[in-house]
C-alpha positions as protocol buffer text, in pm:
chain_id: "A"
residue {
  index: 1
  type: UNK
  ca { x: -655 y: 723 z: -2988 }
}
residue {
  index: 2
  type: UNK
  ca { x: -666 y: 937 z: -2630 }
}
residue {
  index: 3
  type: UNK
  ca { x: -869 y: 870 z: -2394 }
}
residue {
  index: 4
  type: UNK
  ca { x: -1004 y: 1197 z: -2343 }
}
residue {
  index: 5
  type: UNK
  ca { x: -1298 y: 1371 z: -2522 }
}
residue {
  index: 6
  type: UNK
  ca { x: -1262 y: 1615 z: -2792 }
}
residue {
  index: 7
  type: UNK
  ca { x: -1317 y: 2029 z: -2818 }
}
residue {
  index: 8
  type: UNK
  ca { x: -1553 y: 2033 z: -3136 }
}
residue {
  index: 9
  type: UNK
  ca { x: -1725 y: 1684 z: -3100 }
}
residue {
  index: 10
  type: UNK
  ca { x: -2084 y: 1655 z: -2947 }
}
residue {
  index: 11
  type: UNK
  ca { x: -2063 y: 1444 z: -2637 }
}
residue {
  index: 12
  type: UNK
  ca { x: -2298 y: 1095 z: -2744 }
}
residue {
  index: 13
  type: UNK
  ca { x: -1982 y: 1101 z: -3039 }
}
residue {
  index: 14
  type: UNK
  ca { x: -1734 y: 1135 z: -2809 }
}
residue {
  index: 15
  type: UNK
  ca { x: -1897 y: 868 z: -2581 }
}
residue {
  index: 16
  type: UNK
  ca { x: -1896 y: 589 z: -2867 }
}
residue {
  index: 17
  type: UNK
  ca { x: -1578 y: 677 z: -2975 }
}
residue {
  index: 18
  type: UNK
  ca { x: -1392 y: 598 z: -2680 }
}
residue {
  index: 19
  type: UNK
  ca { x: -1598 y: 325 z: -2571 }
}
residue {
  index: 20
  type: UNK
  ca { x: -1519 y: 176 z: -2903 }
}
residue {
  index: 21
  type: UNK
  ca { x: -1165 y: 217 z: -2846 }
}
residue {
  index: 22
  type: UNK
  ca { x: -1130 y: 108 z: -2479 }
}
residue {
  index: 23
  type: UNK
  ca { x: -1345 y: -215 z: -2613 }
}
residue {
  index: 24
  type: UNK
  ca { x: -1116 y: -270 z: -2938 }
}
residue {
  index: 25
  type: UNK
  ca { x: -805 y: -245 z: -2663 }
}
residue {
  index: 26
  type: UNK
  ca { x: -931 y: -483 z: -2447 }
}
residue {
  index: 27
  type: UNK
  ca { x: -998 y: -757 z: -2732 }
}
residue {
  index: 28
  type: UNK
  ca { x: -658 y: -717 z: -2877 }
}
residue {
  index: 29
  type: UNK
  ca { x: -511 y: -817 z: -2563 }
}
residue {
  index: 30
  type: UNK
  ca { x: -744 y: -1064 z: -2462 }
}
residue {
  index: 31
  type: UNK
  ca { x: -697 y: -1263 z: -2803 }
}
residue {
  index: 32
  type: UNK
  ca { x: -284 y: -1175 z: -2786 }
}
residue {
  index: 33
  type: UNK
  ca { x: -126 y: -1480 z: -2737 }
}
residue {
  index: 34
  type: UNK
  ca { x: 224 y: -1354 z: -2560 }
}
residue {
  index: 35
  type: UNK
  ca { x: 153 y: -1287 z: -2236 }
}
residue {
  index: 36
  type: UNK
  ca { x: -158 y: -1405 z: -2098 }
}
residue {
  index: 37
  type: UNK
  ca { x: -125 y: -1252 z: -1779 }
}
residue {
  index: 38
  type: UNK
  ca { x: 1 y: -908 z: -1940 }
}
residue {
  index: 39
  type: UNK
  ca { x: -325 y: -963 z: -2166 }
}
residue {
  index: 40
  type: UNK
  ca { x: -601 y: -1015 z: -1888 }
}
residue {
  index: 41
  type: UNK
  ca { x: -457 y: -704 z: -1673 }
}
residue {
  index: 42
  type: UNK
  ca { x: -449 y: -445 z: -1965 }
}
residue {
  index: 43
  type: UNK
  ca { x: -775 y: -569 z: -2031 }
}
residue {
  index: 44
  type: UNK
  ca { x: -933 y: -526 z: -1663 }
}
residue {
  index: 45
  type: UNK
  ca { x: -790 y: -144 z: -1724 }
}
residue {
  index: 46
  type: UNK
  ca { x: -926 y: -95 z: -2060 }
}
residue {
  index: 47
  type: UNK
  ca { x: -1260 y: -219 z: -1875 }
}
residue {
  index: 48
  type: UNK
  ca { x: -1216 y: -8 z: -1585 }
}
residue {
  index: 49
  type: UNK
  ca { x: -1160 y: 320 z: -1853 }
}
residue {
  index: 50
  type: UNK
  ca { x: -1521 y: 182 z: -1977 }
}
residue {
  index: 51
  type: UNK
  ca { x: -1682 y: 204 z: -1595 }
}
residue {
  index: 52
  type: UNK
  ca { x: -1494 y: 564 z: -1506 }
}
residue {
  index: 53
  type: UNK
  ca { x: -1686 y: 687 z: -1865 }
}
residue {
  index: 54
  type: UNK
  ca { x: -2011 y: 583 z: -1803 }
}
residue {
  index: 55
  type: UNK
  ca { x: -2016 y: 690 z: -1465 }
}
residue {
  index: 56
  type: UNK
  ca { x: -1884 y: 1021 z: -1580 }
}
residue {
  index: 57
  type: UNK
  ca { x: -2175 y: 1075 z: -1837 }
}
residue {
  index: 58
  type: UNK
  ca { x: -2438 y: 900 z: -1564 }
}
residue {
  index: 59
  type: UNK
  ca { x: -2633 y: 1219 z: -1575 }
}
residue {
  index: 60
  type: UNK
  ca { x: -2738 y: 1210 z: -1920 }
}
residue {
  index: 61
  type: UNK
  ca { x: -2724 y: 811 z: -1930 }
}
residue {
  index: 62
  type: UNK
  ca { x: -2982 y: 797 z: -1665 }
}
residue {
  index: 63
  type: UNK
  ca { x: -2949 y: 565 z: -1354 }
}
residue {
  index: 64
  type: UNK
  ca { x: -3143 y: 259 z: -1465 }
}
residue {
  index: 65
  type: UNK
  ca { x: -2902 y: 224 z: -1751 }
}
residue {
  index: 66
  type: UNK
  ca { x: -2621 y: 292 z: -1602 }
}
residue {
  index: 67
  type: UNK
  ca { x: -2680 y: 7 z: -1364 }
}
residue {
  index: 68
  type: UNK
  ca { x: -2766 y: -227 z: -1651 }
}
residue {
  index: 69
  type: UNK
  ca { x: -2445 y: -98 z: -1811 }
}
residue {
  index: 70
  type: UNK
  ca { x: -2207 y: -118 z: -1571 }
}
residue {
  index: 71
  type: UNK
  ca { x: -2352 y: -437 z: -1384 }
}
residue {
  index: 72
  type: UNK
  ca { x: -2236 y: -598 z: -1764 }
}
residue {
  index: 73
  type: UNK
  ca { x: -1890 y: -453 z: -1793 }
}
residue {
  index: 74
  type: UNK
  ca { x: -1835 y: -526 z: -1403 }
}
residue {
  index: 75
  type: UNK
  ca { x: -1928 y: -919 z: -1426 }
}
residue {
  index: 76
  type: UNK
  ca { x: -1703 y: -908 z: -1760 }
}
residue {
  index: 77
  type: UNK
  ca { x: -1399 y: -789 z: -1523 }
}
residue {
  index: 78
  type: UNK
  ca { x: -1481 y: -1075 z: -1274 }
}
residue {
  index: 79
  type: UNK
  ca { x: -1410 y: -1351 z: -1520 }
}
residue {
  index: 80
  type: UNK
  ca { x: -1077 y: -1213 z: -1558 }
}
residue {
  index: 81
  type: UNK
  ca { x: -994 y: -1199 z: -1176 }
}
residue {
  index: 82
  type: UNK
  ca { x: -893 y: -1512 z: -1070 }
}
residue {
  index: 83
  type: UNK
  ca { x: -507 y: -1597 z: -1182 }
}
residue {
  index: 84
  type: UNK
  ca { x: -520 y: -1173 z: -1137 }
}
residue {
  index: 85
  type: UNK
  ca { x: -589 y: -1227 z: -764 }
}
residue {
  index: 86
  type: UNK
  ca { x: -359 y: -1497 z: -685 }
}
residue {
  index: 87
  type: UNK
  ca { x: -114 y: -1305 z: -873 }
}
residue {
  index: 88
  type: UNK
  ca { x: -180 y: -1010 z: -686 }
}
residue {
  index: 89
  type: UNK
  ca { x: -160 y: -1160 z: -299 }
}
residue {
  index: 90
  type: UNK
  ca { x: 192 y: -1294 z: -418 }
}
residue {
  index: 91
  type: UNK
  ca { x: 314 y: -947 z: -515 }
}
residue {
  index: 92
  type: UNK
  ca { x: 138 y: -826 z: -160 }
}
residue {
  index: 93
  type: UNK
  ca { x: 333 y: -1074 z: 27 }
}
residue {
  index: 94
  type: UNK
  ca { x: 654 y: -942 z: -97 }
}
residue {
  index: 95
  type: UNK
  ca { x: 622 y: -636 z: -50 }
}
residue {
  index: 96
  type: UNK
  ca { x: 520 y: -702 z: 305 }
}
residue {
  index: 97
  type: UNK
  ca { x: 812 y: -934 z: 381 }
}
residue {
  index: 98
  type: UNK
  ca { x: 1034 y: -621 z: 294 }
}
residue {
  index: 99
  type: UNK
  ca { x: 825 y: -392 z: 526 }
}
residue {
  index: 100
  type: UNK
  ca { x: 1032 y: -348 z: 866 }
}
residue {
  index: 101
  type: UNK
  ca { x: 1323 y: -543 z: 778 }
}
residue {
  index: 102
  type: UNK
  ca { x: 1492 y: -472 z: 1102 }
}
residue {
  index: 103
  type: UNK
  ca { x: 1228 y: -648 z: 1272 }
}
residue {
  index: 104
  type: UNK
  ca { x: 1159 y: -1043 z: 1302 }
}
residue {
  index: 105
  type: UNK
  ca { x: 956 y: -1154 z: 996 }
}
residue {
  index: 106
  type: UNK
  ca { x: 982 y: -1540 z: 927 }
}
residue {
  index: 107
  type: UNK
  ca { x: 598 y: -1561 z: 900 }
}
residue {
  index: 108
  type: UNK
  ca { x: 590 y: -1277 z: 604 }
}
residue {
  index: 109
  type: UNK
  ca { x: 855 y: -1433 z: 412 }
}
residue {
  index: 110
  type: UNK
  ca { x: 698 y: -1825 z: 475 }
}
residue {
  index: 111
  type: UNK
  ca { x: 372 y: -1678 z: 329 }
}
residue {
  index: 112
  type: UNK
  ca { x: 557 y: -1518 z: 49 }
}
residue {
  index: 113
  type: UNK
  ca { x: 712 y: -1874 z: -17 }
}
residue {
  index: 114
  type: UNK
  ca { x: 397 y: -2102 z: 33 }
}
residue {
  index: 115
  type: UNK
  ca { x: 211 y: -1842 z: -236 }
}
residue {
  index: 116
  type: UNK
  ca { x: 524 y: -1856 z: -459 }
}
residue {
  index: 117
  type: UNK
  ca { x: 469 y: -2253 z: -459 }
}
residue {
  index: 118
  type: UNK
  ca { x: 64 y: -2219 z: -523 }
}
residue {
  index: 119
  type: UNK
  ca { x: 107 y: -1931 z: -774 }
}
residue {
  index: 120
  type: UNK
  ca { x: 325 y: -2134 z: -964 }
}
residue {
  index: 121
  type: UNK
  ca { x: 105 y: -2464 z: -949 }
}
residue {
  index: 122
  type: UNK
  ca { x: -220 y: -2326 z: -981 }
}
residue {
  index: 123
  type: UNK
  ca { x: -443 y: -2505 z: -1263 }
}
residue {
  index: 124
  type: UNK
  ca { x: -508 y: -2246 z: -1552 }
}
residue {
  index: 125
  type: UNK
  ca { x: -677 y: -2473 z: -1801 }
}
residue {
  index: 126
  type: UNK
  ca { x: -1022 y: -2246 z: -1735 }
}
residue {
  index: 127
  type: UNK
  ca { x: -851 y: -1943 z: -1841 }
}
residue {
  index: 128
  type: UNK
  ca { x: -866 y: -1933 z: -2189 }
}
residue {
  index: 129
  type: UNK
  ca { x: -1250 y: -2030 z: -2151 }
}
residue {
  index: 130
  type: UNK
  ca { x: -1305 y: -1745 z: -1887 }
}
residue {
  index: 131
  type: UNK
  ca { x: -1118 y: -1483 z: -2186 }
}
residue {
  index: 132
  type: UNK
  ca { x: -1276 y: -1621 z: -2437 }
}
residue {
  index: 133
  type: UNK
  ca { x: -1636 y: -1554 z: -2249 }
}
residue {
  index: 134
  type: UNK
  ca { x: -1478 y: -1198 z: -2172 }
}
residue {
  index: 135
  type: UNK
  ca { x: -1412 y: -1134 z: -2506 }
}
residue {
  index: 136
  type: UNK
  ca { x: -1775 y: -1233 z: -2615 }
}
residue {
  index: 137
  type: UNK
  ca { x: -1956 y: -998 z: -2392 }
}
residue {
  index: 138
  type: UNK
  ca { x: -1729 y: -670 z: -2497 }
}
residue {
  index: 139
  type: UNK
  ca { x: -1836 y: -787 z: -2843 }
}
residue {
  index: 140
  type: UNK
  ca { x: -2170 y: -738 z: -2673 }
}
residue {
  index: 141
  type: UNK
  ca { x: -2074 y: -451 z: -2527 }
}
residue {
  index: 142
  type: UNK
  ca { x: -1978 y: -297 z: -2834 }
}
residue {
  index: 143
  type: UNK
  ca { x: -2304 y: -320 z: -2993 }
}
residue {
  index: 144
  type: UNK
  ca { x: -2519 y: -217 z: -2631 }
}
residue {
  index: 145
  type: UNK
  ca { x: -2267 y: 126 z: -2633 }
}
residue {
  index: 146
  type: UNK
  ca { x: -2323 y: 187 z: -2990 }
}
residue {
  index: 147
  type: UNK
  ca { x: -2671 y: 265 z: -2919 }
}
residue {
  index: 148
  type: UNK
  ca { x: -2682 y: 402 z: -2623 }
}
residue {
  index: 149
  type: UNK
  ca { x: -2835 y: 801 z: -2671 }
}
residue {
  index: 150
  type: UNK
  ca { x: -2698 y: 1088 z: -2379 }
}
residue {
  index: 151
  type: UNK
  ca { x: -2975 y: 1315 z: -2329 }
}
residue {
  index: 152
  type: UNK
  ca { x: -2949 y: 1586 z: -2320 }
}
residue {
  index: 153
  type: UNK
  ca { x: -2648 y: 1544 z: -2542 }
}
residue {
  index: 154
  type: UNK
  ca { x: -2409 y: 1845 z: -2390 }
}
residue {
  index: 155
  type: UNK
  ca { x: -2150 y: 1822 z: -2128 }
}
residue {
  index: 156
  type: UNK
  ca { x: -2374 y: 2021 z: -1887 }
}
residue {
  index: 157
  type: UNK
  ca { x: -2450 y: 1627 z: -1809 }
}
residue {
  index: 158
  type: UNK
  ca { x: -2039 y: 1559 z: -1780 }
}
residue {
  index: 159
  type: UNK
  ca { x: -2035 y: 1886 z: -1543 }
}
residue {
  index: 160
  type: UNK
  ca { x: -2301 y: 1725 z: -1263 }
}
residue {
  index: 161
  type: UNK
  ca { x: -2094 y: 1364 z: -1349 }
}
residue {
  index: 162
  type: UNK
  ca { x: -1767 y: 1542 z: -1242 }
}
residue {
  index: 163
  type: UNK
  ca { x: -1966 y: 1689 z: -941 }
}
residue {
  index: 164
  type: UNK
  ca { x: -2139 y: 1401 z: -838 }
}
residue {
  index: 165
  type: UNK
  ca { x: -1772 y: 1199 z: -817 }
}
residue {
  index: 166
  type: UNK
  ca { x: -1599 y: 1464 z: -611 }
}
residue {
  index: 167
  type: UNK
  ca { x: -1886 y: 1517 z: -399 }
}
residue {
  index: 168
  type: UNK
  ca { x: -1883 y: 1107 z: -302 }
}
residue {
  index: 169
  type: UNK
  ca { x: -1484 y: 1096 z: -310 }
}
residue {
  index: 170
  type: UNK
  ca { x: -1518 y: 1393 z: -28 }
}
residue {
  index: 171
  type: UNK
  ca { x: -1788 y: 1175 z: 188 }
}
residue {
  index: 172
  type: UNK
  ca { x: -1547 y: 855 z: 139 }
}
residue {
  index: 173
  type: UNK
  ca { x: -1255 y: 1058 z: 218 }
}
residue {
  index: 174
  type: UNK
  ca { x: -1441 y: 1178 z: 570 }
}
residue {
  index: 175
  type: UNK
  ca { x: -1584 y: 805 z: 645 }
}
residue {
  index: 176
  type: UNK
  ca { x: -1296 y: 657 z: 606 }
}
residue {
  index: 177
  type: UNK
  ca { x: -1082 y: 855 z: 870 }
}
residue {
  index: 178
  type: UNK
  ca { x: -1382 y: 864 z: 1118 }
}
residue {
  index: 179
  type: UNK
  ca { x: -1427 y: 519 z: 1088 }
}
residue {
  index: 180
  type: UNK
  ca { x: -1115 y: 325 z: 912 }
}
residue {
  index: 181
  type: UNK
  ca { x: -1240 y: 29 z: 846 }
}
residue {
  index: 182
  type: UNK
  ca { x: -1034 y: -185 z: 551 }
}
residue {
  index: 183
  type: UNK
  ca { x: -1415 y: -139 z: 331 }
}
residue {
  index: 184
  type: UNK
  ca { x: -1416 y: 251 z: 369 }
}
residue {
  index: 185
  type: UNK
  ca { x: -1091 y: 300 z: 191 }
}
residue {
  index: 186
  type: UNK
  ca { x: -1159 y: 73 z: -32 }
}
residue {
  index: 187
  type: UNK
  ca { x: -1455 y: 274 z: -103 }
}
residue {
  index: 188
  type: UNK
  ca { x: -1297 y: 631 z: -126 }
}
residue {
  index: 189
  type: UNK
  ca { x: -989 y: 410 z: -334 }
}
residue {
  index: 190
  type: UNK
  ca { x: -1259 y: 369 z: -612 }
}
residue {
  index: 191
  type: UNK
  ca { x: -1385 y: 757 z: -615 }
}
residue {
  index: 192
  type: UNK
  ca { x: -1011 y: 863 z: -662 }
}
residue {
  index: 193
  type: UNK
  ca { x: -950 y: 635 z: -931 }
}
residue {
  index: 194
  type: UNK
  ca { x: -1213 y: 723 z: -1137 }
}
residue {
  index: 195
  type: UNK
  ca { x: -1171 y: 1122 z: -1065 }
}
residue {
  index: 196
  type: UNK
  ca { x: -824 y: 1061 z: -1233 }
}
residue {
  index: 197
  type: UNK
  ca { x: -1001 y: 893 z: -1489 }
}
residue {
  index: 198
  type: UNK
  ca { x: -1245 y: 1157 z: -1558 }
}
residue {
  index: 199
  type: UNK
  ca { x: -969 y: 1388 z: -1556 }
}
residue {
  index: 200
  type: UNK
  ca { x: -757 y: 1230 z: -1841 }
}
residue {
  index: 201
  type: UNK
  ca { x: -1107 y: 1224 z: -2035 }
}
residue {
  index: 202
  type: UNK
  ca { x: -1159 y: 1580 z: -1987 }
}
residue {
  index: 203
  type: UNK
  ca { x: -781 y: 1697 z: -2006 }
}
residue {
  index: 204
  type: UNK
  ca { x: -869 y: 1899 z: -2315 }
}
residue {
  index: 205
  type: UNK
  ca { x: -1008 y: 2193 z: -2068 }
}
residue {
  index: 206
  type: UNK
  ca { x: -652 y: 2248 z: -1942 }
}
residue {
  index: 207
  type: UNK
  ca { x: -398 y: 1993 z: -2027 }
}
residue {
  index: 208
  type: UNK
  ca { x: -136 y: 2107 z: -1796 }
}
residue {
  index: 209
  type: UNK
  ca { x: -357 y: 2149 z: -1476 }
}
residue {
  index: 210
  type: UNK
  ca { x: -539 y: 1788 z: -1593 }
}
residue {
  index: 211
  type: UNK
  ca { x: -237 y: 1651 z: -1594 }
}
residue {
  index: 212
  type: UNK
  ca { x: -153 y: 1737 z: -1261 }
}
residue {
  index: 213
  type: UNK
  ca { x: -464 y: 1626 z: -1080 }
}
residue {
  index: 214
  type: UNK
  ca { x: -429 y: 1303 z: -1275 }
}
residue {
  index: 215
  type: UNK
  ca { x: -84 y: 1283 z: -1122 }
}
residue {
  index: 216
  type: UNK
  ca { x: -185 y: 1333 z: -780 }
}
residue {
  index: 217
  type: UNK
  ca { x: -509 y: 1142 z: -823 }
}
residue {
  index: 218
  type: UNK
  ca { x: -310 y: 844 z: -983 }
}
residue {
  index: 219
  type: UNK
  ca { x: -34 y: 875 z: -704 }
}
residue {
  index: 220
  type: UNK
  ca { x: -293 y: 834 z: -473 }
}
residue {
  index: 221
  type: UNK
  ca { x: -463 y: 570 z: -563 }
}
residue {
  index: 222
  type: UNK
  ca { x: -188 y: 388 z: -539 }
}
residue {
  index: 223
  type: UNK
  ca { x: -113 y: 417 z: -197 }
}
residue {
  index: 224
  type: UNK
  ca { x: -497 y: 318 z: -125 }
}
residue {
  index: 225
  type: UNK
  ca { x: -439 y: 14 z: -395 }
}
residue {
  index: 226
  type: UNK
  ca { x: -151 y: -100 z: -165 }
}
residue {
  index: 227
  type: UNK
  ca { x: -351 y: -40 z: 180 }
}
residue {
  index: 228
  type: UNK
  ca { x: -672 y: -258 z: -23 }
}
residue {
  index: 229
  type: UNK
  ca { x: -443 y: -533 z: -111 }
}
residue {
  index: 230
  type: UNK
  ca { x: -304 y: -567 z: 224 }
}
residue {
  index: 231
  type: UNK
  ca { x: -674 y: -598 z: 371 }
}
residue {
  index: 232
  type: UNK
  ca { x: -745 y: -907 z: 55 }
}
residue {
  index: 233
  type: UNK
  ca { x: -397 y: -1058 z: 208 }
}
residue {
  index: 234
  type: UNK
  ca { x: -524 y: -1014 z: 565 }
}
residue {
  index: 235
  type: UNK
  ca { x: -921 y: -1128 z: 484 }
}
residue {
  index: 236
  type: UNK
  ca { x: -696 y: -1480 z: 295 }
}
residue {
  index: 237
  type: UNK
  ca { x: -477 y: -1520 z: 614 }
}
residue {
  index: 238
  type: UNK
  ca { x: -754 y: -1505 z: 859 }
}
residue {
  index: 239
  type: UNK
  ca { x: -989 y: -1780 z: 630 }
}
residue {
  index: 240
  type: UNK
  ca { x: -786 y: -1960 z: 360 }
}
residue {
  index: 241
  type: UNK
  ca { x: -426 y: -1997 z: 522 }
}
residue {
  index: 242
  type: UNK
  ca { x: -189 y: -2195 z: 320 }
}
residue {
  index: 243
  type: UNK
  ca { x: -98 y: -2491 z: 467 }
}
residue {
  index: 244
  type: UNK
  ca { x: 214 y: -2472 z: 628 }
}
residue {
  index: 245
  type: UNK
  ca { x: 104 y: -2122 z: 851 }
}
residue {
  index: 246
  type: UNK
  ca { x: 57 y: -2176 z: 1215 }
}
residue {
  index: 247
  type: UNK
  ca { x: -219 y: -1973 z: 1430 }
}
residue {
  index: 248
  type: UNK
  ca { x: 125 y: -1779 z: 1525 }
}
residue {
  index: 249
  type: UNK
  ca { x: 232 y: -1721 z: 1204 }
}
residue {
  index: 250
  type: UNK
  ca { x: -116 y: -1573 z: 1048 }
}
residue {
  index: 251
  type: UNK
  ca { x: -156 y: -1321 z: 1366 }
}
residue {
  index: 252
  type: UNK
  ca { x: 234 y: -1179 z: 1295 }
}
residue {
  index: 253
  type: UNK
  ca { x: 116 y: -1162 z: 931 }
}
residue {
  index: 254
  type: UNK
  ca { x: -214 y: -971 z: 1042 }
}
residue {
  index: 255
  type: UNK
  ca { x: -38 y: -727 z: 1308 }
}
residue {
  index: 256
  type: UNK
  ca { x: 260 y: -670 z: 1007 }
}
residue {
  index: 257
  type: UNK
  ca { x: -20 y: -534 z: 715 }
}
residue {
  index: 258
  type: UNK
  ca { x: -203 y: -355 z: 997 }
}
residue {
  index: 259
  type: UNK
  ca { x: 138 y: -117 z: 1056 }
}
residue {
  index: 260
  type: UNK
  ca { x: 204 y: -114 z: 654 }
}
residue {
  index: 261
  type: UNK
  ca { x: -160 y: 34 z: 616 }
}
residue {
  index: 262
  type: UNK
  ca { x: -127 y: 260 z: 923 }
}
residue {
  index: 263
  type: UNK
  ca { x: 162 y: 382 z: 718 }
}
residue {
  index: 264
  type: UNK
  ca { x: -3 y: 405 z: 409 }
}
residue {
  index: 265
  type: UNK
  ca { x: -315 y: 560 z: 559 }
}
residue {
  index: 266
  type: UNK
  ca { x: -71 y: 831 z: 690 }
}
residue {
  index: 267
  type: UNK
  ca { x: 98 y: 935 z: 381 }
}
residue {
  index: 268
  type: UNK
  ca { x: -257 y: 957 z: 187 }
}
residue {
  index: 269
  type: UNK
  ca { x: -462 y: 1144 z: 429 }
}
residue {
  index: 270
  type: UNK
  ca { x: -273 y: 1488 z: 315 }
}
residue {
  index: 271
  type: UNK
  ca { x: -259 y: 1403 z: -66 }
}
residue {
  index: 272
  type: UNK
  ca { x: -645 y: 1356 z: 2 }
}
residue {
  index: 273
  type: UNK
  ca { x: -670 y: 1668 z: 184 }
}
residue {
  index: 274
  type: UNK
  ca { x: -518 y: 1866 z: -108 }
}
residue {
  index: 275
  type: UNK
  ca { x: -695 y: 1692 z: -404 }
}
residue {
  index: 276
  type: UNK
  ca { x: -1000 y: 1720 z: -244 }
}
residue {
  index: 277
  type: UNK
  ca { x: -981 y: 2056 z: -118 }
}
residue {
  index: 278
  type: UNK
  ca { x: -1222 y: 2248 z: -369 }
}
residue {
  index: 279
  type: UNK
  ca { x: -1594 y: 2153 z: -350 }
}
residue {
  index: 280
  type: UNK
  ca { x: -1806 y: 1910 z: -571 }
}
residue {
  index: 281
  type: UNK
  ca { x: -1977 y: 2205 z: -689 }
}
residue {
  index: 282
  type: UNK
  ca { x: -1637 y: 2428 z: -738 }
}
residue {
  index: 283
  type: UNK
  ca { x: -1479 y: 2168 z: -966 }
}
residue {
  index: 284
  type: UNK
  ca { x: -1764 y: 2118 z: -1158 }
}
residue {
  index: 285
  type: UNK
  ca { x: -1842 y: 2509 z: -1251 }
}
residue {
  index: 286
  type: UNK
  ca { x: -1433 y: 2540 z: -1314 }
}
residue {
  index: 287
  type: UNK
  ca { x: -1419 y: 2299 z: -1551 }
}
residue {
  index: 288
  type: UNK
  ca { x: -1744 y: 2399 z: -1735 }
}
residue {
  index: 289
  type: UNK
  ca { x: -1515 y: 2738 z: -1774 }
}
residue {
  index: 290
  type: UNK
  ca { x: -1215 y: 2665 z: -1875 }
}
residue {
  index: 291
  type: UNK
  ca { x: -1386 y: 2363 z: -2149 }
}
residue {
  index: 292
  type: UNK
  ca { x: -1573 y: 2707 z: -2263 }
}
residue {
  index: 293
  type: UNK
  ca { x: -1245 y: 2836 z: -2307 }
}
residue {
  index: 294
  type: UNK
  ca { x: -1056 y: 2596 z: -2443 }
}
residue {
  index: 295
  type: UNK
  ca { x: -1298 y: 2587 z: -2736 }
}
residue {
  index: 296
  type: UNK
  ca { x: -1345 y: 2952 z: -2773 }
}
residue {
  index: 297
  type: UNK
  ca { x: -966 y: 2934 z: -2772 }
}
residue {
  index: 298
  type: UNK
  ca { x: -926 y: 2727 z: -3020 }
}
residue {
  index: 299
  type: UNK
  ca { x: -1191 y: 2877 z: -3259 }
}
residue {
  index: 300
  type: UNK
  ca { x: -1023 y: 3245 z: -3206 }
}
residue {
  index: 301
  type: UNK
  ca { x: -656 y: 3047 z: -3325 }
}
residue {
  index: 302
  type: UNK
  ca { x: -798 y: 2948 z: -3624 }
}
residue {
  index: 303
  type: UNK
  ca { x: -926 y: 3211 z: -3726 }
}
residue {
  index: 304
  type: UNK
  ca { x: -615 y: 3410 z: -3709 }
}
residue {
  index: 305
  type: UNK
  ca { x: -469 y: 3088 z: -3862 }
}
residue {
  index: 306
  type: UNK
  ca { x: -693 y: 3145 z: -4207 }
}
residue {
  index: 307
  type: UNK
  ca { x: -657 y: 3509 z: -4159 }
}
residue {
  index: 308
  type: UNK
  ca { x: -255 y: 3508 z: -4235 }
}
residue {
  index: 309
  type: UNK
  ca { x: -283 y: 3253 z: -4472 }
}
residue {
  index: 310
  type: UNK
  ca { x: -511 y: 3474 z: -4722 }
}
């Protein structure tokens, strides 16, 4: 199934439906025994679709079990990070040994060697233990989201969700560039991936103009990803080296992901600019409309439907 809520379903039904779903997802893979690694990051996604939902629907949730929610499915994602991780500073390190290759860059490419060697020798006995306690708690899961009860059970509670997102996307968006620290835009990162989120689940409204803002959203936060995995690789330099990297060779690697994310930082301040444009509050009464719509759209095309048919 989608992974978007429905016209003509009440919103608790939509809620446990694709909770169910994302939680179903993430067990097949984490019991699939093909490709482990495949397997753990679909099921950090299907985990992350889980967070983006709840957070949407926090209004009607309430905050006290929100937190108790989340804080579950966000511990569940952590005993799926490790191999992730290492994986993920070996696919940094390439990329950043291919950034500026007409300048000097032994140090990128011994780092992306050295991790090459430890990726490839790193003990994974625990990991089957660490899915198989994943795998337990979405069982868990399951059952805590089947009885979980939105009140009040209408999307005027999805509305002030969708507000509440943009309205701390546009703060981290503003923090960020007045202060660009490595933690701010990995904090505005996270608002932007779960507005594309909560646009996929609400796509229904207007599936063409959805899908754009996903798009751009998604297109995004992938150019923040990149500048957030660049800060992990520079935070592992500067305090868990490899051995085999000289004092030398860990400041060229530092100064190199500093220019990559003043690069990337560049090329997302306009995309942020533009999806951010329109206030919390804007976005929030727009898509209460056109959801109105959409439904009264629908009903009025079925009922020309049954009235040619007679």
């Amino acid at each position: 199934m989608a992974y978007r809520f429905k016209l003509d379903e009440p919103l608790q039904m939509g809620f446990r439906r694709i909770c169910a779903e994302q939680i179903d997802r993430a067990l097949a893979e984490l019991r699939s025994v093909d490709d482990p690694g495949q397997a753990v990051h679909s099921a950090r996604k299907s985990i992350k679709r889980l967070r983006a939902v709840l957070r949407l629907v926090r209004p009607a949730l309430g905050d006290k079990s929100y937190a108790n929610e989340n804080a579950w499915l966000r511990d569940t994602a952590a005993l799926l990070s490790g191999a992730r991780d290492a994986e993920i500073l070996l696919e940094t390190a390439i990329k950043l040994a291919s950034f500026e290759p007409h300048v000097e860059n032994r140090s990128t490419h011994k780092l992306k060697s050295l991790l090459a060697t430890h990726f490839a020798q790193l003990d994974r006995t625990g990991e089957s233990a660490a899915r198989a306690e994943a795998a337990r708690r979405l069982e868990a899961a399951r059952t805590r989201f089947s009885r979980i009860k939105l009140s009040p059970d209408d999307f005027d509670s999805v509305w002030r969700g969708l507000e509440q997102n943009m309205r701390h996307s546009r703060t981290a968006f503003e923090a960020a560039y007045s202060d660009p620290t490595d933690e701010a835009f990995h904090d505005w990162r996270k608002t932007v991936q779960r507005h594309w989120r909560h646009m996929a689940l609400l796509s229904r409204a207007w599936p063409d103009l959805a899908a754009a803002r996903v798009t751009a959203a998604r297109q995004l936060s992938q150019i923040l990803g990149d500048d957030h995995d660049l800060a992990v690789l520079k935070l592992y330099v500067a305090k868990a080296p490899p051995i085999g990297l000289t004092k030398i060779n860990c400041r060229e690697i530092a100064m190199r992901a500093v220019r990559r994310q003043n690069e990337l930082r560049a090329l997302a301040h306009p995309r942020g600019v533009r999806l951010l444009a329109e206030s919390a509050n804007g976005i929030g009464r727009r898509f209460a409309i056109y959801w109105k719509s959409a439904k009264e759209m629908r009903a009025a095309e079925a009922g020309a439907n049954e009235a040619e048919a007679e």
